[in-house]
Jmol script that loads the backbone (N, CA, C; Angstrom):
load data "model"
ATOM      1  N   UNK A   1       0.846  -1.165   0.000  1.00  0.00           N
ATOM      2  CA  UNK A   1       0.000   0.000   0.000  1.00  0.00           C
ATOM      3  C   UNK A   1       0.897   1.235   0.000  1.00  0.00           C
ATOM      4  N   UNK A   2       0.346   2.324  -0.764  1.00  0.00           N
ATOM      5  CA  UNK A   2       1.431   3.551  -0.359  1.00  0.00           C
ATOM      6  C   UNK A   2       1.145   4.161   0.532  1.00  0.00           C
ATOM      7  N   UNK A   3       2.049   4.847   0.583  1.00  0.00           N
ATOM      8  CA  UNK A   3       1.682   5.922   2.162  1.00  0.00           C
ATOM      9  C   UNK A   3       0.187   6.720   2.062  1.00  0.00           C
ATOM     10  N   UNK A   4       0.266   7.230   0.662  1.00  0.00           N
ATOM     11  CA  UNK A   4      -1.630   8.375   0.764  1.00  0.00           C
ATOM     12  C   UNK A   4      -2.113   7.003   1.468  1.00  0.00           C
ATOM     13  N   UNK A   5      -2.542   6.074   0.456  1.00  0.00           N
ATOM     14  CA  UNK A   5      -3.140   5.371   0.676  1.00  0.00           C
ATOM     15  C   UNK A   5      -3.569   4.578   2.532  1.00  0.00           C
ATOM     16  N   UNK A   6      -2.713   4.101   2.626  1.00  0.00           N
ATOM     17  CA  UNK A   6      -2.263   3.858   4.708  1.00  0.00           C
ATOM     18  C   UNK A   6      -2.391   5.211   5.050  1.00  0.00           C
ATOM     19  N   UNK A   7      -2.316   5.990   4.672  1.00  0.00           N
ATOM     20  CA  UNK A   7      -3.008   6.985   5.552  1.00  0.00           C
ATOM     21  C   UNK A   7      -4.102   7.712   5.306  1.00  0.00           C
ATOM     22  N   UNK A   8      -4.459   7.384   4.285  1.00  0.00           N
ATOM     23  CA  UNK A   8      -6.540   7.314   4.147  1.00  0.00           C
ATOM     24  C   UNK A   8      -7.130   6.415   4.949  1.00  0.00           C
ATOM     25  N   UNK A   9      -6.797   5.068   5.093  1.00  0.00           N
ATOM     26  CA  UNK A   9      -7.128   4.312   6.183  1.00  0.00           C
ATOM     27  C   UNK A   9      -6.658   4.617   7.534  1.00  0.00           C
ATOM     28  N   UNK A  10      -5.924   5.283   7.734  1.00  0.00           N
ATOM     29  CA  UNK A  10      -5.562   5.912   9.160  1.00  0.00           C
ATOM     30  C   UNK A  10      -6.777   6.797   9.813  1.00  0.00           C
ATOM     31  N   UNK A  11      -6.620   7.552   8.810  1.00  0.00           N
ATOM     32  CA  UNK A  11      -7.363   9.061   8.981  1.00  0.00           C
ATOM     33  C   UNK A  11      -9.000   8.518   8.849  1.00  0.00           C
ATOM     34  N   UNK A  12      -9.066   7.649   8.404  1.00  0.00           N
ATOM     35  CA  UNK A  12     -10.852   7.075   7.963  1.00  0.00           C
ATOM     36  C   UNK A  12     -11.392   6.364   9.470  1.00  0.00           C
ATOM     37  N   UNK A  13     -10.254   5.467   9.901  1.00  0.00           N
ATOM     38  CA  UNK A  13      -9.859   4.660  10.804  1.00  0.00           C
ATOM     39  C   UNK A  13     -10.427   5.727  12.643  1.00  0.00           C
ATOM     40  N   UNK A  14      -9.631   6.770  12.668  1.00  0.00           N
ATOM     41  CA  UNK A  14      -8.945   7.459  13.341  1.00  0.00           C
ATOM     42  C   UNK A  14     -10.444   8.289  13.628  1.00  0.00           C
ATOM     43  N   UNK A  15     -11.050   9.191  12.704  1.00  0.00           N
ATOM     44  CA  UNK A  15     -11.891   9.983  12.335  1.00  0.00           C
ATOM     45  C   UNK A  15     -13.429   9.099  12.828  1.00  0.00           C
ATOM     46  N   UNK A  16     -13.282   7.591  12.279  1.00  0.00           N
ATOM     47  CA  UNK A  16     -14.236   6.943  12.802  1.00  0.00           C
ATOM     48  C   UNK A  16     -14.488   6.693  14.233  1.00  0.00           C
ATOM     49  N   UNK A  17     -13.396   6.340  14.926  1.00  0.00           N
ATOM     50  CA  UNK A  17     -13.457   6.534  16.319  1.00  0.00           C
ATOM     51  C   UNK A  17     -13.491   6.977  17.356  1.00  0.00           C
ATOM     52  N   UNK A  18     -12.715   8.507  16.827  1.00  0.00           N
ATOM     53  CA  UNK A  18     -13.023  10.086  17.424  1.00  0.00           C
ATOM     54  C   UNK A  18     -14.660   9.899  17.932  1.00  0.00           C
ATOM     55  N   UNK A  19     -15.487  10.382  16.216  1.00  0.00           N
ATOM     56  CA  UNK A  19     -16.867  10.107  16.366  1.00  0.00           C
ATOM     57  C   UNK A  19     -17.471   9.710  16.972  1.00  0.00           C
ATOM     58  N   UNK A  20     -16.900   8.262  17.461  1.00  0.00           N
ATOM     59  CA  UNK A  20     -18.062   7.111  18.412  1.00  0.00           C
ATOM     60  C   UNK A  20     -17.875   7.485  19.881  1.00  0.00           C
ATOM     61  N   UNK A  21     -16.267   7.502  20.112  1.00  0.00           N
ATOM     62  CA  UNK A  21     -15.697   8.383  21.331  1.00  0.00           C
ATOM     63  C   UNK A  21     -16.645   9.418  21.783  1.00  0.00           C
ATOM     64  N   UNK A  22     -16.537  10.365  21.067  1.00  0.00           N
ATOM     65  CA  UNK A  22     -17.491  11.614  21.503  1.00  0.00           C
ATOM     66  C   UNK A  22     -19.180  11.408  21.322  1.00  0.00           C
ATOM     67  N   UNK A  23     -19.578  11.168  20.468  1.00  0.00           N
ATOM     68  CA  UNK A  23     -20.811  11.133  20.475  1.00  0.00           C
ATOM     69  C   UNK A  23     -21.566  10.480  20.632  1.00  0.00           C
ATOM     70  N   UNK A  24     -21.205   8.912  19.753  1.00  0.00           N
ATOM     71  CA  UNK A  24     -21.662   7.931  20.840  1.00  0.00           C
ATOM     72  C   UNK A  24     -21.553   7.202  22.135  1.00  0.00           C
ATOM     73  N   UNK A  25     -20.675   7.644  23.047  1.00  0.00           N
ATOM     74  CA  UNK A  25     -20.406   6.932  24.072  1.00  0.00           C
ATOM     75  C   UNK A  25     -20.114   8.114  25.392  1.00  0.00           C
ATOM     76  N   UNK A  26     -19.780   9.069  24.564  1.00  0.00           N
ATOM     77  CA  UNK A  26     -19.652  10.586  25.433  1.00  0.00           C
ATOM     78  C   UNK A  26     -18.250  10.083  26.552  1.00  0.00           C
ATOM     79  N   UNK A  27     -17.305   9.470  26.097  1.00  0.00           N
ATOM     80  CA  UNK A  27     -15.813   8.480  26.170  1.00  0.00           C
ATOM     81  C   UNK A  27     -14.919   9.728  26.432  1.00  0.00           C
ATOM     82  N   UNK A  28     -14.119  10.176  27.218  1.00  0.00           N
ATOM     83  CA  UNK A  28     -12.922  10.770  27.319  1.00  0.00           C
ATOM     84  C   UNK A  28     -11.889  10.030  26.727  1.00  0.00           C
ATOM     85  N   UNK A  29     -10.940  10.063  25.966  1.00  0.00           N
ATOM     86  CA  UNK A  29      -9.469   9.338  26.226  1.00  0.00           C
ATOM     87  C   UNK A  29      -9.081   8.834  26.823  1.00  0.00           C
ATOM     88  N   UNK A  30      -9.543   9.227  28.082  1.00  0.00           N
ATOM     89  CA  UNK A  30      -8.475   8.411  29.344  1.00  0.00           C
ATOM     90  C   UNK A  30      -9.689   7.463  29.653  1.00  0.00           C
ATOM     91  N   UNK A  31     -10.790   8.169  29.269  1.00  0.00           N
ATOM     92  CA  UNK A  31     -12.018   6.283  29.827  1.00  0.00           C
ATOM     93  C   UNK A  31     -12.285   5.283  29.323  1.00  0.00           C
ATOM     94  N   UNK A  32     -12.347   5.974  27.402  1.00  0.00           N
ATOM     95  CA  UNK A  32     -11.608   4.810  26.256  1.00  0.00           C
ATOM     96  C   UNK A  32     -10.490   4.025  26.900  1.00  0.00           C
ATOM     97  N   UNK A  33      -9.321   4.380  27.086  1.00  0.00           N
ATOM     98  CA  UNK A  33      -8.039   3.432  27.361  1.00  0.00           C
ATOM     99  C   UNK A  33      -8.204   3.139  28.903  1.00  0.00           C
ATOM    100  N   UNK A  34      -9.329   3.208  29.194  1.00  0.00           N
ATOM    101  CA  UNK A  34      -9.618   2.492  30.997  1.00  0.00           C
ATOM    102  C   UNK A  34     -10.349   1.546  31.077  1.00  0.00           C
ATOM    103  N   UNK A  35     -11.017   2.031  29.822  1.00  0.00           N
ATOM    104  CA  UNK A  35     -12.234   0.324  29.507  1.00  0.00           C
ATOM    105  C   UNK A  35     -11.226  -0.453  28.544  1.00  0.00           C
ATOM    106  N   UNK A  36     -10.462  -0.167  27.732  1.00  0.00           N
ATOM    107  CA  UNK A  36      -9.918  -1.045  26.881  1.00  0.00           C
ATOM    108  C   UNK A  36      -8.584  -1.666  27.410  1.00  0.00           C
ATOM    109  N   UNK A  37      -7.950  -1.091  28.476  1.00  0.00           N
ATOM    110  CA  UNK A  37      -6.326  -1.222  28.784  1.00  0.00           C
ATOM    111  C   UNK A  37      -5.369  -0.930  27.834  1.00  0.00           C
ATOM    112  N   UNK A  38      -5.761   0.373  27.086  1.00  0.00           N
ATOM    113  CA  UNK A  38      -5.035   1.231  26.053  1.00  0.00           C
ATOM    114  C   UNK A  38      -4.382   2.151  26.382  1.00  0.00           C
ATOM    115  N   UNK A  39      -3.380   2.637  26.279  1.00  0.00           N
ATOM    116  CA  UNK A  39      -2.607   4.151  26.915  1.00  0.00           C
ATOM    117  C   UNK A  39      -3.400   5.495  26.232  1.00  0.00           C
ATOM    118  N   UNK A  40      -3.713   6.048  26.463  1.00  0.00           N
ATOM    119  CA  UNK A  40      -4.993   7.044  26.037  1.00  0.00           C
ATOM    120  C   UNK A  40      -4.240   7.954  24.718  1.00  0.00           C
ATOM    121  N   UNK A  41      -2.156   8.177  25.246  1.00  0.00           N
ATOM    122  CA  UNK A  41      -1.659   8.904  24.195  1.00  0.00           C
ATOM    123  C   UNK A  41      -1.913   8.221  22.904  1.00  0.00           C
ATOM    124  N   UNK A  42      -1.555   6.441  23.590  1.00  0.00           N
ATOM    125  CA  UNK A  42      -1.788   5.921  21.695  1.00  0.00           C
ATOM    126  C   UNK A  42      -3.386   5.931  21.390  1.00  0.00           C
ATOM    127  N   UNK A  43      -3.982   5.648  22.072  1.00  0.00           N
ATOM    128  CA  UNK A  43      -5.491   6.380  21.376  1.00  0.00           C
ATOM    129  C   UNK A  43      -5.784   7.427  20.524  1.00  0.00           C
ATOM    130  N   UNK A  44      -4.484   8.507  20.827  1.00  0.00           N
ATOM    131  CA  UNK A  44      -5.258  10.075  20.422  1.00  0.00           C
ATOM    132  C   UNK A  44      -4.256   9.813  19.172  1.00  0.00           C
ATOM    133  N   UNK A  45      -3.198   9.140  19.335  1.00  0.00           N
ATOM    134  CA  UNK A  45      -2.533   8.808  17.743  1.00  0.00           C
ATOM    135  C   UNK A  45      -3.143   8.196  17.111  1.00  0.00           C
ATOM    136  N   UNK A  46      -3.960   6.976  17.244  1.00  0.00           N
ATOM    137  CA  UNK A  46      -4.671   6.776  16.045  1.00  0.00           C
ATOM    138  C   UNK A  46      -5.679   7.134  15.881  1.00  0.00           C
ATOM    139  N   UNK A  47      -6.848   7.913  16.747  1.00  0.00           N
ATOM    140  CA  UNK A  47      -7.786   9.447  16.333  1.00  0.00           C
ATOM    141  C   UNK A  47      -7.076  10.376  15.541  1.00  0.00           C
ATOM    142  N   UNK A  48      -5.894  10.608  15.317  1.00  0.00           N
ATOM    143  CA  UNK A  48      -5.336  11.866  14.839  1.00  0.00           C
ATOM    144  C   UNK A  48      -4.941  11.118  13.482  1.00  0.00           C
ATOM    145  N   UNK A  49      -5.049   9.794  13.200  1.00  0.00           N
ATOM    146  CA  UNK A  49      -4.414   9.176  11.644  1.00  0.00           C
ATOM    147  C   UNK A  49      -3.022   8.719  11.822  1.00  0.00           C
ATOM    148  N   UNK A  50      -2.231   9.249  12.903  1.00  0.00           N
ATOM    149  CA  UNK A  50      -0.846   9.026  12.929  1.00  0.00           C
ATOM    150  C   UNK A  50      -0.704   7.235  13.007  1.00  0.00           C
ATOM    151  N   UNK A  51      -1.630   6.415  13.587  1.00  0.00           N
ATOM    152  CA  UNK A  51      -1.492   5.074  13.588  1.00  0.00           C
ATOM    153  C   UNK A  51      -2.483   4.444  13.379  1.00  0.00           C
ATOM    154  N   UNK A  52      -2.688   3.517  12.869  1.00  0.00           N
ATOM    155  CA  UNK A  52      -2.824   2.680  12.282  1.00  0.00           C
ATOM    156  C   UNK A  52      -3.417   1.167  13.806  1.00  0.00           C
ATOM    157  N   UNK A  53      -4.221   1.315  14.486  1.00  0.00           N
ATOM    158  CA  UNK A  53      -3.798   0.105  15.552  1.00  0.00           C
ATOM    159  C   UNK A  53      -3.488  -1.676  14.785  1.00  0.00           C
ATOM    160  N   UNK A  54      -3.165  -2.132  15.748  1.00  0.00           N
ATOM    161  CA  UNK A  54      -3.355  -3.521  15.463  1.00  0.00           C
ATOM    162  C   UNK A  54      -4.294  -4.375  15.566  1.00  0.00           C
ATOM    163  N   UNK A  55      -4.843  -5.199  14.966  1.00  0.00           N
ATOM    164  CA  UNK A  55      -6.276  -6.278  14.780  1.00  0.00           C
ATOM    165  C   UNK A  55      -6.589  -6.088  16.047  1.00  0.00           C
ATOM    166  N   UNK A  56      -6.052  -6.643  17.610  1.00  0.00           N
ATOM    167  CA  UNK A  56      -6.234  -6.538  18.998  1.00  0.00           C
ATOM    168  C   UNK A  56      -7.131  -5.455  19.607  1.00  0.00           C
ATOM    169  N   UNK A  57      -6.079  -4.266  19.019  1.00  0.00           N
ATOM    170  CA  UNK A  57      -6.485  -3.066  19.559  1.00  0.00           C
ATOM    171  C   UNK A  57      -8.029  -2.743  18.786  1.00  0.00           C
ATOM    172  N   UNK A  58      -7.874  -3.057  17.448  1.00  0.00           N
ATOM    173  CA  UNK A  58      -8.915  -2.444  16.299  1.00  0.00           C
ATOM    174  C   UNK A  58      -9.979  -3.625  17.525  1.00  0.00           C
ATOM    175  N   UNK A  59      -9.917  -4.481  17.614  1.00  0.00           N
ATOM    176  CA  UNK A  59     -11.020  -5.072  18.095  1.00  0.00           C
ATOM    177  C   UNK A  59     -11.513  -4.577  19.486  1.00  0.00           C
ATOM    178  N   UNK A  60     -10.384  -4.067  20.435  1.00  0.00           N
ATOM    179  CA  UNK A  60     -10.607  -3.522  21.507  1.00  0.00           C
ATOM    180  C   UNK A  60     -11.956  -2.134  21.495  1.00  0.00           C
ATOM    181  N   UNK A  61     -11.063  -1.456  20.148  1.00  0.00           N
ATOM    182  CA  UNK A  61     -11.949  -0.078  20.366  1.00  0.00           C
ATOM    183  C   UNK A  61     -13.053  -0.374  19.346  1.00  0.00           C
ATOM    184  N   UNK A  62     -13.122  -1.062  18.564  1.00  0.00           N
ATOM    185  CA  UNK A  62     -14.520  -1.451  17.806  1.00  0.00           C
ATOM    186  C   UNK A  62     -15.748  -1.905  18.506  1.00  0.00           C
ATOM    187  N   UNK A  63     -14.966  -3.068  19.355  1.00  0.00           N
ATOM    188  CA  UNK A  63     -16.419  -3.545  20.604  1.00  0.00           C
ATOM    189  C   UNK A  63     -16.540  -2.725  21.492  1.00  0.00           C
ATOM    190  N   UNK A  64     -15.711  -1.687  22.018  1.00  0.00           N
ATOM    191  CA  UNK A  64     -16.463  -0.894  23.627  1.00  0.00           C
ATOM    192  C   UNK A  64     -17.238   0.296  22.396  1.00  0.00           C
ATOM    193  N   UNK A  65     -16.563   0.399  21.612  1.00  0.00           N
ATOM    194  CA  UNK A  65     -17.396   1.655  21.221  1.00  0.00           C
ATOM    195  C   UNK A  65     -18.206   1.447  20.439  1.00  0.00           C
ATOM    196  N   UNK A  66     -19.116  -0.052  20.035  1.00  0.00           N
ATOM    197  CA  UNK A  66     -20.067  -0.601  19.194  1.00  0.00           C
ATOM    198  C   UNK A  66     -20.132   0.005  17.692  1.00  0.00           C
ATOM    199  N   UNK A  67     -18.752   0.547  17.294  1.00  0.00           N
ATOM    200  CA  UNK A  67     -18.728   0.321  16.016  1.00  0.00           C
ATOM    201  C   UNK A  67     -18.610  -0.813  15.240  1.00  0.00           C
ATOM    202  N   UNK A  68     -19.463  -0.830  14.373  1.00  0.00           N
ATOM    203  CA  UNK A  68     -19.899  -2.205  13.219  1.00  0.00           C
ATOM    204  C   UNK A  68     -19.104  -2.092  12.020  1.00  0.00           C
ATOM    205  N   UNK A  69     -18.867  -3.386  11.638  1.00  0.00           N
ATOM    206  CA  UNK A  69     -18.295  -3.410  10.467  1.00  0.00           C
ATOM    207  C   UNK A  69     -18.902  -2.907   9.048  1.00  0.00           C
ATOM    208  N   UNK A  70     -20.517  -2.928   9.527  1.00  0.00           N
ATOM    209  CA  UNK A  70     -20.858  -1.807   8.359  1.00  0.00           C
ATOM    210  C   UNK A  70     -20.320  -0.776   8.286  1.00  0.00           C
ATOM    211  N   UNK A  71     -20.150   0.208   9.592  1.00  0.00           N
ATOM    212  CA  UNK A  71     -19.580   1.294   9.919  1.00  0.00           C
ATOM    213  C   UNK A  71     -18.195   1.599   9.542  1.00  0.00           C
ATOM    214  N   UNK A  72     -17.125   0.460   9.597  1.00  0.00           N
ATOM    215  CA  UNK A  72     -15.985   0.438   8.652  1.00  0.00           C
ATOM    216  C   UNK A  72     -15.515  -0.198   7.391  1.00  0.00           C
ATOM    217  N   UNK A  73     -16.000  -1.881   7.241  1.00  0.00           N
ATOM    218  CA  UNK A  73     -15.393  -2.377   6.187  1.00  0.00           C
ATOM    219  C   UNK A  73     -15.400  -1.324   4.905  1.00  0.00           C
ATOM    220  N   UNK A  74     -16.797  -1.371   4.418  1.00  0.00           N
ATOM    221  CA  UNK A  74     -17.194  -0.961   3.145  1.00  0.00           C
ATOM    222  C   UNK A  74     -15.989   0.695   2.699  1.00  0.00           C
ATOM    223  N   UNK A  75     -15.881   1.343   3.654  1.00  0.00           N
ATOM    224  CA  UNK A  75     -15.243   2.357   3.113  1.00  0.00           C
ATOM    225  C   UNK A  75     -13.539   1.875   3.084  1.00  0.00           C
ATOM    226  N   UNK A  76     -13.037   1.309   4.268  1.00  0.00           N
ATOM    227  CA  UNK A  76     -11.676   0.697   3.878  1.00  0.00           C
ATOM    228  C   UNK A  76     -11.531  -0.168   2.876  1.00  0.00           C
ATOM    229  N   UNK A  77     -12.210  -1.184   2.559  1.00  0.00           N
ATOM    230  CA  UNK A  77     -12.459  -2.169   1.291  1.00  0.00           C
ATOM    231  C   UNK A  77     -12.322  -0.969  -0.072  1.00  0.00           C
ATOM    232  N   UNK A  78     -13.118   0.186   0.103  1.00  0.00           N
ATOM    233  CA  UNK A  78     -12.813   0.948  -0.979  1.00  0.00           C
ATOM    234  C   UNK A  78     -11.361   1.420  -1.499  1.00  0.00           C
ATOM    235  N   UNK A  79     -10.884   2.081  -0.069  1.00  0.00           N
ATOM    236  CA  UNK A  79      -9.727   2.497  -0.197  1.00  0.00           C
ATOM    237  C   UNK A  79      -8.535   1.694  -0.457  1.00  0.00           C
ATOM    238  N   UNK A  80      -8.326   0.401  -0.310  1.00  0.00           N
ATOM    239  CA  UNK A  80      -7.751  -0.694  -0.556  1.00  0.00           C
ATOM    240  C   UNK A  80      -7.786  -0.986  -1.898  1.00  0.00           C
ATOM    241  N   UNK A  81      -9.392  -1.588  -2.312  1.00  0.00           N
ATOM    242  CA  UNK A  81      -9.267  -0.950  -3.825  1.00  0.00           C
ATOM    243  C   UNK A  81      -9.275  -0.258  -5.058  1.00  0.00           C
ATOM    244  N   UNK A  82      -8.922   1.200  -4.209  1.00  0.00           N
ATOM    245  CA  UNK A  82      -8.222   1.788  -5.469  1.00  0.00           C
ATOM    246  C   UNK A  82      -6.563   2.232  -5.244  1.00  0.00           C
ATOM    247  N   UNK A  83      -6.393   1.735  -3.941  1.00  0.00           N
ATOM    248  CA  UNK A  83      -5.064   0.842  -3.529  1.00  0.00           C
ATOM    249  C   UNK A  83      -4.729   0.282  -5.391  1.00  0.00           C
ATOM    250  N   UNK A  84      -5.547  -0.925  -5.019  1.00  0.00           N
ATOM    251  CA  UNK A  84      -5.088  -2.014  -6.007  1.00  0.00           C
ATOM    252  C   UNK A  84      -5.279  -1.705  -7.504  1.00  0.00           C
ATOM    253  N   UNK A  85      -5.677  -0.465  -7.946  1.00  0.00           N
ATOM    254  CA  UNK A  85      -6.266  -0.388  -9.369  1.00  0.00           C
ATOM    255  C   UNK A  85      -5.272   1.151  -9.819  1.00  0.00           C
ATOM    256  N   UNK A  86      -4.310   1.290  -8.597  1.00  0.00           N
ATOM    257  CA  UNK A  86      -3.141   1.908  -9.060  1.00  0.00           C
ATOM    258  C   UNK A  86      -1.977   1.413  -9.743  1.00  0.00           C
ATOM    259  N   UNK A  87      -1.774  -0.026  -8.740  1.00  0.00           N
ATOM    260  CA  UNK A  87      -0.596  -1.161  -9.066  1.00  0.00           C
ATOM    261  C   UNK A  87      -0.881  -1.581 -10.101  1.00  0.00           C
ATOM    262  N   UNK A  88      -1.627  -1.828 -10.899  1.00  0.00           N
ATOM    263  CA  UNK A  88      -2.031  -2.842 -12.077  1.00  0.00           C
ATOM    264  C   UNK A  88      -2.346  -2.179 -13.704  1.00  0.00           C
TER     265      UNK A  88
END
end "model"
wireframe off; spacefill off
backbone 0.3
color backbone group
C-alpha cells in the first residue's frame, strides 16, 4: 500500500473513532483506554491518523465503542481498492 493510501485508512480509521468516542459513548481518552487497557496517548494517535492500531487493539476499540463493520469495512475495502487499481 502507499503511504496516501495507509493513511486514508488511518485518517478514515482514526476519524471513525473520534466520532463514536465523543458522540456515541460521550468516552474521554483516558475512559476509552480504561475500559480497553489502552494508553490514552496511543489512542489520540490513532484518532489523529498518525497510527494505524493492530487487529487486537482495532477489536478492543470497535467492541467498547459498538462500532460495526458496516460502519468500517465498506469504506476501507474501498480504499484498498483503489489501492489495487493503481498497481495494475
Amino acid at each position: 500500500m502507499s503511504e496516501k493510501e495507509y493513511l486514508d485508512l488511518n485518517y478514515f480509521f482514526g476519524k471513525l473513532t473520534r466520532e463514536h468516542r465523543r458522540i456515541h459513548k460521550n468516552y474521554s481518552l483516558e475512559k476509552l483506554g480504561q475500559e480497553i487497557k489502552v494508553d490514552p496517548n496511543h489512542l489520540s494517535r490513532i484518532e489523529r491518523g498518525k497510527h494505524l492500531p493492530g487487529i487486537i487493539t482495532f477489536l478492543k476499540i470497535a467492541h467498547e465503542l459498538e462500532i460495526h463493520q458496516n460502519d468500517f469495512l465498506p469504506q476501507a475495502i474501498e480504499i484498498i481498492n483503489r489501492y489495487e487499481k493503481n498497481i495494475m
